[in-house]
Kinemage of the C-alpha trace (Angstrom):
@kinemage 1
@onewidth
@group {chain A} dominant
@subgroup {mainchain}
@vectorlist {calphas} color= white
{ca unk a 1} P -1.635 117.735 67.635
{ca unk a 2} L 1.574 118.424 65.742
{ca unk a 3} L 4.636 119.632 68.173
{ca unk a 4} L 7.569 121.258 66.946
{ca unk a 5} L 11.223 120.914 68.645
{ca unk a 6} L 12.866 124.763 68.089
{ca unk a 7} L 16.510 125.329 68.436
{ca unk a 8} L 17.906 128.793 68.269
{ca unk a 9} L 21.567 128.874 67.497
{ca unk a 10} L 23.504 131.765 68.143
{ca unk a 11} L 26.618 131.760 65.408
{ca unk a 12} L 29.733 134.037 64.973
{ca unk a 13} L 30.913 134.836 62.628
{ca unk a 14} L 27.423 134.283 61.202
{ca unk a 15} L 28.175 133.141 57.083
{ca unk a 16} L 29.392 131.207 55.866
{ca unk a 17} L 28.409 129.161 58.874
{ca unk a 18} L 24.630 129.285 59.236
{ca unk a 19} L 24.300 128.633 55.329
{ca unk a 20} L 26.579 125.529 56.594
{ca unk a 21} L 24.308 124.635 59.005
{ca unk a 22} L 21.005 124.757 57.715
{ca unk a 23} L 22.079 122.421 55.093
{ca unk a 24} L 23.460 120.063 57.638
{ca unk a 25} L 19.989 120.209 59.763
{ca unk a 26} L 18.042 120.059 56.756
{ca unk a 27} L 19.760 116.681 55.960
{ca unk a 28} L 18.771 115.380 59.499
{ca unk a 29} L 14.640 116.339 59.233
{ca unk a 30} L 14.861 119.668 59.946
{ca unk a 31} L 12.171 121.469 57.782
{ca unk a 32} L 12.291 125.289 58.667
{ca unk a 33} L 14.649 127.500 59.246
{ca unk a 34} L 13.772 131.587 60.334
{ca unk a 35} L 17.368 133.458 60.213
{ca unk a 36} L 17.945 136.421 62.546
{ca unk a 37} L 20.888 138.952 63.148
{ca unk a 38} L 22.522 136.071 65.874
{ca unk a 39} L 22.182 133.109 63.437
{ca unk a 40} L 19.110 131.110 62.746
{ca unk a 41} L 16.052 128.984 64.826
{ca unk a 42} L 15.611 125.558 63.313
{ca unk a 43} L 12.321 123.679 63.365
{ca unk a 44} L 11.469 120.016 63.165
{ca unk a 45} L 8.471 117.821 64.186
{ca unk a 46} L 8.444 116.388 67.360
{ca unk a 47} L 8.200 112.773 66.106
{ca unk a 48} L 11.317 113.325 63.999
{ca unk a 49} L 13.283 114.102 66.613
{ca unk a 50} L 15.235 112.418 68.677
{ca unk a 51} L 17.697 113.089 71.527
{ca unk a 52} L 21.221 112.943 69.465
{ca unk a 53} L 19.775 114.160 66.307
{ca unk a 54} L 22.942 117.024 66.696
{ca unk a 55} L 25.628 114.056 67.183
{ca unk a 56} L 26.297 114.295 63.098
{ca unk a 57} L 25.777 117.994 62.330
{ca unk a 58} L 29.727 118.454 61.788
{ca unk a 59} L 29.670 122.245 62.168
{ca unk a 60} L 28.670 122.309 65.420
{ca unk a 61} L 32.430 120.969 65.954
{ca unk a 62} L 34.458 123.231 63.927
{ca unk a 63} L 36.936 125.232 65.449
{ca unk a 64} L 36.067 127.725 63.018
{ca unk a 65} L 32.889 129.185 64.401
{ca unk a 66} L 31.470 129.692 67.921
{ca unk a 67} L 27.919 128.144 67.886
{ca unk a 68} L 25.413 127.980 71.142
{ca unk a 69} L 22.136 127.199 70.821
{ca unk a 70} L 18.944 126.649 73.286
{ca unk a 71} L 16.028 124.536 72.904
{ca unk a 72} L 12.732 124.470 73.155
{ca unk a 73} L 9.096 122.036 72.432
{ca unk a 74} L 6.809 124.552 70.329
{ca unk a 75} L 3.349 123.707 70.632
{ca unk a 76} L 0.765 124.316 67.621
{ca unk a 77} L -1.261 127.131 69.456
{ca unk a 78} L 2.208 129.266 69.445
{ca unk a 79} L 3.261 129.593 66.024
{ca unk a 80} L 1.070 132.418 65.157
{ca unk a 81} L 3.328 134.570 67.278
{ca unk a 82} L 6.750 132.815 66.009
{ca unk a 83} L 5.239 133.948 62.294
{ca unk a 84} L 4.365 137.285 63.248
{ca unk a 85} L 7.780 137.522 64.673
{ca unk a 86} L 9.867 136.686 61.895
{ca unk a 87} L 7.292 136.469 58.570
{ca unk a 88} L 8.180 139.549 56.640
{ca unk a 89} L 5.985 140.743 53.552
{ca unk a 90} L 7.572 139.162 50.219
{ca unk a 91} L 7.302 140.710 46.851
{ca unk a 92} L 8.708 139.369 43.551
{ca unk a 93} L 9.918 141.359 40.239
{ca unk a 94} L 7.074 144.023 41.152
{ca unk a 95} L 4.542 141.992 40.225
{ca unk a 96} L 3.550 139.946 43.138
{ca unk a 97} L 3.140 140.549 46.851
{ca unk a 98} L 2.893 137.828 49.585
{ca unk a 99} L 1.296 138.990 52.953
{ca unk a 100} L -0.760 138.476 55.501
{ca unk a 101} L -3.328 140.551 56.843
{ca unk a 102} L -1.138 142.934 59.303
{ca unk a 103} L 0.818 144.223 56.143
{ca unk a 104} L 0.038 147.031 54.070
{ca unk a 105} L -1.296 146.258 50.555
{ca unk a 106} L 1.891 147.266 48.262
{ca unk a 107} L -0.802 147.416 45.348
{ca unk a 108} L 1.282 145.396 42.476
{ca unk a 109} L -0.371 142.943 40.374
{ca unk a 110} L -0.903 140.100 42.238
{ca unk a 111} L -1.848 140.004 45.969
{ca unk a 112} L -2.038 137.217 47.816
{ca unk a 113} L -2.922 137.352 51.240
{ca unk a 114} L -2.027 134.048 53.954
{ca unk a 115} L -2.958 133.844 57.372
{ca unk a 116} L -0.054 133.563 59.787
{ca unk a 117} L 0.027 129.718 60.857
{ca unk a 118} L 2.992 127.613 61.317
{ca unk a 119} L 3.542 126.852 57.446
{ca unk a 120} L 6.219 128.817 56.636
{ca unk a 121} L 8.245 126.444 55.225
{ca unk a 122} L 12.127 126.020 54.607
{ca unk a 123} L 14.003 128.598 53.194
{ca unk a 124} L 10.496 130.339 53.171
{ca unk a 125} L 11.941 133.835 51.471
{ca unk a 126} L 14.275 132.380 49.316
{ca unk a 127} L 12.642 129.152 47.315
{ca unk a 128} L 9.011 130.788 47.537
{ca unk a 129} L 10.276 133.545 45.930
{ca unk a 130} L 12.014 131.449 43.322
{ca unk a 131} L 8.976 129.351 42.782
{ca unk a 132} L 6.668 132.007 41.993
{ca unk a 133} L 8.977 133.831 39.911
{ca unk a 134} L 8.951 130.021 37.789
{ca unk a 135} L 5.356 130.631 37.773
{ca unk a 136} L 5.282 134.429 36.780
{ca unk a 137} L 7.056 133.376 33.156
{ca unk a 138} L 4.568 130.500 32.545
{ca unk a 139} L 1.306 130.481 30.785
{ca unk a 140} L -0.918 128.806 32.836
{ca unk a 141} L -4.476 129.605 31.418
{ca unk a 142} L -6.938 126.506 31.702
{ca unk a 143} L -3.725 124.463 32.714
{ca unk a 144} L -4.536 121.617 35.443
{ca unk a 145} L -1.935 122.025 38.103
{ca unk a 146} L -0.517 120.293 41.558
{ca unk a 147} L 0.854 122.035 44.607
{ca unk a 148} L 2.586 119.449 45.785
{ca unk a 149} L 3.903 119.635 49.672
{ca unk a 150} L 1.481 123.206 49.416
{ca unk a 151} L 2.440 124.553 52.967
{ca unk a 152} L 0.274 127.319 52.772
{ca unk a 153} L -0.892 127.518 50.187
{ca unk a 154} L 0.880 130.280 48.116
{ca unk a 155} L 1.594 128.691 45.149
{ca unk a 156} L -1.356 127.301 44.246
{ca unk a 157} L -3.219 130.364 45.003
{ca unk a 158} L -0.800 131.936 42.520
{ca unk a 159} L -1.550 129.608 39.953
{ca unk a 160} L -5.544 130.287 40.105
{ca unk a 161} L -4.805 134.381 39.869
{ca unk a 162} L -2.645 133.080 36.443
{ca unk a 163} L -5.680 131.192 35.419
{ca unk a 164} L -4.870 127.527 35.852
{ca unk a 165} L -8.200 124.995 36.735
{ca unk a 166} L -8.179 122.954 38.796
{ca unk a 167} L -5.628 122.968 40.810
{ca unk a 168} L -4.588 120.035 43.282
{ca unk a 169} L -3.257 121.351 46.540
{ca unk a 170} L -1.357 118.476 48.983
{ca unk a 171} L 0.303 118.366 52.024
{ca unk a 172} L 1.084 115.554 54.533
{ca unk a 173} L 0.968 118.171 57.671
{ca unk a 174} L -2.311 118.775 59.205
{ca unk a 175} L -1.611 122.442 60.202
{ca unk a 176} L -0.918 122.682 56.440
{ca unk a 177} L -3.985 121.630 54.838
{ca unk a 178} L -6.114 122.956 56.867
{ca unk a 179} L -4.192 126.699 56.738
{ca unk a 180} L -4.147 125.946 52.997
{ca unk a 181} L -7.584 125.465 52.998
{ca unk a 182} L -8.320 128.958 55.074
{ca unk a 183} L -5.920 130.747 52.564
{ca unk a 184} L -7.784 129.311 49.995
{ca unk a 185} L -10.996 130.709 51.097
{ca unk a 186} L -9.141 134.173 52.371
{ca unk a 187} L -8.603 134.661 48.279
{ca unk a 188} L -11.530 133.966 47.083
{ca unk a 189} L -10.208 130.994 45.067
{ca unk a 190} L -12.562 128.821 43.458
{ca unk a 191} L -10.555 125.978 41.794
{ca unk a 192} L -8.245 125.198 44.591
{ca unk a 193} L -9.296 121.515 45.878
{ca unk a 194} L -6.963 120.752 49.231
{ca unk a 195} L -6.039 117.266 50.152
{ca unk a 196} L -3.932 115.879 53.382
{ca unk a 197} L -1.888 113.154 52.234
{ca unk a 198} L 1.227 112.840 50.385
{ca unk a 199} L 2.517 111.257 46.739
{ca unk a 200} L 0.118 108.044 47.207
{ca unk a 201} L -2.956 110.493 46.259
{ca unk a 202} L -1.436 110.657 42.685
{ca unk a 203} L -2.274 107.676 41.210
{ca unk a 204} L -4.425 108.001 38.258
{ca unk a 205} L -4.036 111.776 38.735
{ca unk a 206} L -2.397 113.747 35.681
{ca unk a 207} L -1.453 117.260 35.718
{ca unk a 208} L -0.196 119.817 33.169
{ca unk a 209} L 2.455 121.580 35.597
{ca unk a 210} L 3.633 119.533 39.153
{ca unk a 211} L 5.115 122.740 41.877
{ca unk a 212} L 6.886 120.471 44.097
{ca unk a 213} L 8.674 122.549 46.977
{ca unk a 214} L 10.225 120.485 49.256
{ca unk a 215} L 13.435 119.296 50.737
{ca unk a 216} L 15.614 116.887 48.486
{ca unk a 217} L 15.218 113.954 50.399
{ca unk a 218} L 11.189 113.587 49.568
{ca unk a 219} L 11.818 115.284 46.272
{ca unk a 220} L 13.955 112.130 45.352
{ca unk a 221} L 11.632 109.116 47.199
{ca unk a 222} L 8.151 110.422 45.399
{ca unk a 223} L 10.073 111.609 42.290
{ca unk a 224} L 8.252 108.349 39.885
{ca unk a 225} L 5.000 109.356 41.350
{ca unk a 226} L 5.648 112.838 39.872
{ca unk a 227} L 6.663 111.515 36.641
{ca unk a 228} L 3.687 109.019 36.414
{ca unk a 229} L 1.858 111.739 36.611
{ca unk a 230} L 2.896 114.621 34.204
{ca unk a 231} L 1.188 114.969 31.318
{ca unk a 232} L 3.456 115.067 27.777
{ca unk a 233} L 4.936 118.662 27.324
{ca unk a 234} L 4.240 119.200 30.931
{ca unk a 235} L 6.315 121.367 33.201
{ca unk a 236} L 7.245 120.337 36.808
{ca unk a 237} L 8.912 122.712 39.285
{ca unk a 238} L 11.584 121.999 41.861
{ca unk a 239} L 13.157 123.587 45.124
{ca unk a 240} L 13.733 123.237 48.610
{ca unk a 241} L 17.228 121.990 48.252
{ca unk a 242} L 20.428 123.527 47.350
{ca unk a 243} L 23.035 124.023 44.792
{ca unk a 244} L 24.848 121.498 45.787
{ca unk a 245} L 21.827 118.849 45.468
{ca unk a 246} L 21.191 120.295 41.829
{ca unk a 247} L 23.609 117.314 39.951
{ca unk a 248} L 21.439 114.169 42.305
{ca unk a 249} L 18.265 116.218 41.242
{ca unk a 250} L 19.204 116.312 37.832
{ca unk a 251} L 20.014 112.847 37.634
{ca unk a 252} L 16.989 111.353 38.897
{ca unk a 253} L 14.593 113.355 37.016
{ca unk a 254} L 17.113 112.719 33.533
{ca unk a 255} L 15.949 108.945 33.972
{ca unk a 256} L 12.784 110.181 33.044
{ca unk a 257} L 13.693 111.699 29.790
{ca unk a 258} L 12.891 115.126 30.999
{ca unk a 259} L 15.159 118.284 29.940
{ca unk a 260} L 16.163 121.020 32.439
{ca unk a 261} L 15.148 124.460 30.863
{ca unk a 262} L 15.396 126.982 33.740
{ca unk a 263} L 17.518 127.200 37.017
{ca unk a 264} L 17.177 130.308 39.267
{ca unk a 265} L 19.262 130.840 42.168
{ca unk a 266} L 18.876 132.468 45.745
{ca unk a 267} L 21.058 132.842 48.468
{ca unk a 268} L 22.348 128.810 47.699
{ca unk a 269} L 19.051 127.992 47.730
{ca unk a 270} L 17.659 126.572 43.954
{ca unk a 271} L 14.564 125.911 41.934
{ca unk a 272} L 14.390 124.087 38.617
{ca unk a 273} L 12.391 123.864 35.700
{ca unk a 274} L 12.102 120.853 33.549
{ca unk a 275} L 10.090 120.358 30.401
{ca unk a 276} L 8.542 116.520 30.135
């Protein structure tokens, strides 16, 4: 059973600081982040953690903001409340609404429906949004595609309703795969194959789009596994990170030959879309 650590930091004045800190706490294993009107509760796994993992978040120092924070171990059978707490309904362009079942069907094109677990993931609003706004403008009819880092799910889901088969869904958490695998089945998705693991499942795979959002950090450690992977003309997809991160992004995947054809922005958070 996967623990989480939770710290709830209470921040004034709120911005620029808890955009500040996120990205600090992100840097140190930190892998969700749910903001609130006080400031923001961070999550990481109980094996990353350790007791001075806040020794080298430099905000937490300034003289510039007044930051408190409690803490607290958040076992696996509690998240369901901490989701229903904080996961609001999101809905992109007008065509696509992201729920779960205690929301009201907004009726646009696309519905997908997820079943509050602990996968929200970081910057869940924000690079979710972007990533399926990446996927709205592609054609992904009879593409092959991989979910990579899947959470719960969404994404993939998405792709199926857009037509792609089959679809490769992966995540290294255990919560994750098998809430990805219940979201799978909540939407009737029949091309959706879930795996728990992480980039060592892709050899000999080959896929015609790669979604890959996660934090920058993994992002640049699998990145050849990606690359050995995508197909010629392929399209892989990019976020979890910032703006900042966008130029050591860029750099890694330029090795590869690949262009950059599409960057979308949200709240400092960015996704990226590079042609192969």
């Amino acid at each position: 059973m996967v623990n989480y650590i939770g710290y709830t930091f209470k921040i004034s004045p709120k911005e620029p600081a808890t955009e500040i800190l996120i990205a600090q706490l992100g840097l140190e294993g930190f892998e969700s982040f749910v903001e609130n009107e006080d400031g923001v509760t961070a999550y990481i796994q109980e094996g990353d953690w350790n007791a001075t993992i806040l020794e080298d978040i430099q905000i937490l120092n300034s003289n510039e903001f007044e930051i408190s924070y409690v803490e607290e171990v958040i076992e696996q059978t509690n998240w369901n409340s901490e989701w229903e707490k904080n996961f609001n309904q999101i809905q992109v362009d007008d065509l696509v609404s992201i729920r779960a079942p205690f929301h009201e069907n907004p009726n646009l094109k696309y519905d997908i429906v997820i079943e509050p677990k602990m996968s929200f993931g970081t910057g869940h609003h924000e690079t979710t949004h972007m990533m399926v706004q990446q996927l709205i403008d592609l054609d992904l009819t009879n593409k092959k595609v991989l979910d990579m880092g899947c959470g719960t799910g969404i994404l993939a889901i998405f792709a199926e309703m857009k037509g792609a088969h089959p679809i490769d869904a992966i995540d290294i958490d255990n919560w994750c795969y098998e809430n990805s695998i219940e979201n799978v089945q909540r939407n009737n998705c029949q091309h959706i194959e879930v795996f728990e693991g992480d980039a060592t499942l892709l050899k000999d795979k080959s896929y015609d789009v790669i979604i890959a959002n996660i934090n920058r950090n993994i992002l640049l450690n699998d990145m050849e596994a990606y690359m050995n992977c995508l197909n010629k003309g392929g399209v892989i997809l990019f976020s979890g990170f910032y703006k900042e991160d966008i130029s050591i992004i860029d750099a890694e995947v330029s090795k590869y030959g690949l262009k950059l054809d599409k960057t979308i922005e949200r709240n400092n958070w960015v996704s990226l879309k590079y042609i192969k």
